[in-house]
Structures are given as structure tokens and as C-alpha cells.
C-alpha positions in Angstrom: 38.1 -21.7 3.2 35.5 -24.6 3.1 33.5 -23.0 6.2 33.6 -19.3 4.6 32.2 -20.2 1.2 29.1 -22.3 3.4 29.0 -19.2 4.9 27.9 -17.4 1.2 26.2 -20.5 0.1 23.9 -20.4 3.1 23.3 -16.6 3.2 22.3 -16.8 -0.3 20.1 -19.7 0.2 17.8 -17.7 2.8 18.2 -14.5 0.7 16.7 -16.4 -2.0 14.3 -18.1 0.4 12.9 -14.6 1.2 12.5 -13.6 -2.4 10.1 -16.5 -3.4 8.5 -16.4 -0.3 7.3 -12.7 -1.3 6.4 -14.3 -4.7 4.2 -16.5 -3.6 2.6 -13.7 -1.4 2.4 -11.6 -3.9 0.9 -13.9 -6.3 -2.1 -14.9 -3.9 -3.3 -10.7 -3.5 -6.0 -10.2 -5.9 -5.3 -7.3 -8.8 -8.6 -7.1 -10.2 -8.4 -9.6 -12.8 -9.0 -13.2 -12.5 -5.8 -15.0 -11.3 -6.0 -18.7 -9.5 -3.4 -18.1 -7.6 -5.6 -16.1 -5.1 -7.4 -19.9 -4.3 -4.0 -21.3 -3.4 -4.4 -20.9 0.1 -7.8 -22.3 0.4 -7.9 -26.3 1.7 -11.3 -28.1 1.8 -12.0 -31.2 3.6 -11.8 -34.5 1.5 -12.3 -38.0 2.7 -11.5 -37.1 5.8 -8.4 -35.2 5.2 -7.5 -31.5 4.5 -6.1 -30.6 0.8 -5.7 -27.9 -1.4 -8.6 -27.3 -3.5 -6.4 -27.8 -6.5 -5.9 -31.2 -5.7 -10.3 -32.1 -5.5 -11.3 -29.7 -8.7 -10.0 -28.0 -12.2 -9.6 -24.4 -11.5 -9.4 -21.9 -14.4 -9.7 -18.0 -15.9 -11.8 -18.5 -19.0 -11.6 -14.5 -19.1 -9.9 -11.7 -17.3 -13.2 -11.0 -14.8 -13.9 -14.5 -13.7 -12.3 -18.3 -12.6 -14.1 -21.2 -13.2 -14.3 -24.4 -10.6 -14.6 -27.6 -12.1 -14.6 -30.4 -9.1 -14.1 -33.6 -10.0 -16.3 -35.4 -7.9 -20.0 -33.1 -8.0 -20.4 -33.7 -4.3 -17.5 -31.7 -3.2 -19.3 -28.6 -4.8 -21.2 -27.9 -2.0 -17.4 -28.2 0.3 -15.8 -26.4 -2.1 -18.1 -23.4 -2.3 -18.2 -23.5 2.0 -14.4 -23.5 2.0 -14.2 -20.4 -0.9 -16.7 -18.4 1.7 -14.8 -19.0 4.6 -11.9 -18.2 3.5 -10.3 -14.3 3.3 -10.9 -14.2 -0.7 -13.7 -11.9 -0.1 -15.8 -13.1 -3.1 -19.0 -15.2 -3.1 -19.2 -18.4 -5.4 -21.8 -18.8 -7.6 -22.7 -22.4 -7.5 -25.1 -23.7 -10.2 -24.7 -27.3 -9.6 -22.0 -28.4 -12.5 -19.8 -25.5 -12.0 -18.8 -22.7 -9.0 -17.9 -19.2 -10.8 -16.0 -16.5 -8.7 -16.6 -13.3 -10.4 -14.2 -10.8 -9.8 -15.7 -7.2 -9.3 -13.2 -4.2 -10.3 -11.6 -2.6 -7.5 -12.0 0.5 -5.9 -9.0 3.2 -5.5 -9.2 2.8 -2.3 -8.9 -0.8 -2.3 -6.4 0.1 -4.7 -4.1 1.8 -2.4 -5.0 -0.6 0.2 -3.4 -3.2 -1.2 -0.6 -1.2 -2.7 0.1 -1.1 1.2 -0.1 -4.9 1.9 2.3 -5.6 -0.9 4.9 -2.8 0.3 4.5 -4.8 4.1 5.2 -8.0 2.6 8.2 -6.5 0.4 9.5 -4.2 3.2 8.9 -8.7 5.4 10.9 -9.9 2.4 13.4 -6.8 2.8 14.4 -7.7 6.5 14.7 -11.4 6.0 17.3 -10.3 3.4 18.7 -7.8 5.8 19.2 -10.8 8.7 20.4 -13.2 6.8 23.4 -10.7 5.7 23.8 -10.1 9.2 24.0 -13.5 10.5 26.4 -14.4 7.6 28.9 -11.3 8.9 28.9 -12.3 12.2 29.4 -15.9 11.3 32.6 -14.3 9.0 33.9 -13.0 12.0 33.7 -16.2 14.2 35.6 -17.8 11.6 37.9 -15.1 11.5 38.4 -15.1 15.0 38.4 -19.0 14.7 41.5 -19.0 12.6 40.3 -18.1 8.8 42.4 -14.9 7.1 41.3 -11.8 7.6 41.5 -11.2 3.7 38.9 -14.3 3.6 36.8 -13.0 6.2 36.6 -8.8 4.3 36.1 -10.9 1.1 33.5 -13.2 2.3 31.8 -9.7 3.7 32.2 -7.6 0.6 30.2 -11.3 -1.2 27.6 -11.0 1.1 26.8 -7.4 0.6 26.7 -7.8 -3.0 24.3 -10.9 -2.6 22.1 -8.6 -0.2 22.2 -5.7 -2.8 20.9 -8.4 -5.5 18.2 -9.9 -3.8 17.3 -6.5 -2.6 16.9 -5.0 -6.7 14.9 -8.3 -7.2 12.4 -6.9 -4.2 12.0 -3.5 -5.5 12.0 -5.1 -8.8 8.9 -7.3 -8.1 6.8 -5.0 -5.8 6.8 -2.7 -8.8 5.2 -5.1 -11.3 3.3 -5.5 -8.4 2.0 -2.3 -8.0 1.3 -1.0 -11.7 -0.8 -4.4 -11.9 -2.8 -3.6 -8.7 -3.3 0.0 -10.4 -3.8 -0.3 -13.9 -7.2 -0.1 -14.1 
């Protein structure tokens, strides 16, 4: 019984896995209003080691069409602004020498659309890491059927796991639609 329940337990765990892995995803494609979360991804070098650019400056939105860079030490302005246009944000920094502003232009519709597309491939990513994990949890059931477990355990254990896939696959279709009206609300 012990093994069966892991079984769940473990399916569950990736399902979920995949769910805030497409969150987090999500959360870094740019809308068209300000959002530091599209920065997470960039790292800049700092005393000799590579860190997130939250960890070397204040970032914030003082209003919906522009974040704010505050570093903490002014030197790592000149870093931080290199690292911004290297990186796949795809806006240039304004760097006046206290402060780097990102202002973010509106998007076109067919930018739009574009990423309307990137954040269906991610969901659709999310969608068949879902989709293996209930696999590899029915064929596990079956092993342990096979192994010695009750068949009853072993339907029931199967009839869990699609449930858990249904859920976590509402949650997907539940956030790439936020998603998507925030990429095209204009």
C-alpha cells in the first residue's frame, strides 16, 4: 500500500513541479507593462562571482511603463546596464549615473500574437511534463501490481493519478489564459 501511495505522492510532486515551472516562465515574458520579473533571469558579474541582479541593486515599477534600477554600490551601474543589453530583454537602459530606467514601449499586435504563441509552447512544455509524469506513475502502478499489490489498489491508484493529471492540467489552461488577456489587453 506504502509503495502505491509514493507512487501518487511522487506523480503529484512533478505535476506540480511542471505547474510552477510554467509560472515562473510565464512571469519573466514581458506584457507591455512594467513587471520585474522580466530581469529575473539576468546575472551580472560581482566581485568576481555571477549573481542575480536582484541580489547587487533595488529593482522597482514606479508606474505601469517603466522599472527603476537602484544599485547599491554606483560602480556596478555601468555592469549592470552591460548585463541588461546583453541579455534577451530587448530594451535599452537609460543610465544617468544614479539610476538605470528600462522604459517599456507598448507592444505591437504582432508582437502581440507573438507572444501569445511563446506562452501556448511553454503551456502546451508544462502540458507534457504533466502528461509523463501520469504515465510513469501508471506504469509504476502496474509494476507494483505485477510485483504483488491488489489489483483494486493498482485501478485505484490509476483512477488518483488521472484525476491529479486532470487538475494540474485546468490549472495550465487556467493560467495561460490570464496569461493571454494580459499580453492582449492593450
Amino acid at each position: 500500500m506504502s509503495t502505491i501511495k509514493h507512487i501518487e505522492q511522487q506523480a503529484e510532486e512533478r505535476m506540480k513541479q511542471s505547474v510552477i515551472h510554467l509560472e515562473e516562465t510565464l512571469s519573466r515574458i514581458r506584457a507591455g507593462k512594467a513587471n520585474t520579473h522580466i530581469l529575473d533571469g539576468i546575472k551580472v558579474e560581482y566581485y568576481g562571482n555571477t549573481v542575480p541582479l536582484s541580489a547587487v541593486a533595488n529593482i522597482s515599477t514606479p508606474d505601469a511603463k517603466t522599472i527603476t534600477i537602484l544599485a547599491w554600490e554606483k560602480q556596478m551601474l555601468k555592469t549592470i546596464e552591460k548585463a541588461i543589453i546583453n541579455s534577451d530583454v530587448g530594451i535599452t537602459p537609460e543610465n544617468n549615473g544614479e539610476i538605470i530606467r528600462l522604459g517599456i514601449p507598448p507592444l505591437t499586435e504582432d508582437r502581440r500574437k507573438q507572444l501569445v504563441k511563446q506562452t501556448n509552447t511553454e503551456a502546451e512544455n508544462a502540458r507534457i511534463g504533466i502528461r509523463n509524469a501520469r504515465r510513469d506513475a501508471i506504469e509504476a502502478s502496474k509494476k507494483a501490481v505485477k510485483a504483488g499489490t491488489s489489483e483494486d489498489e493498482g485501478k485505484e491508484t490509476e483512477t488518483g493519478i488521472q484525476k491529479l493529471h486532470d487538475k494540474y492540467q485546468k490549472q495550465i489552461n487556467d493560467i495561460l489564459a490570464i496569461k493571454e488577456k494580459e499580453i492582449m489587453t492593450v
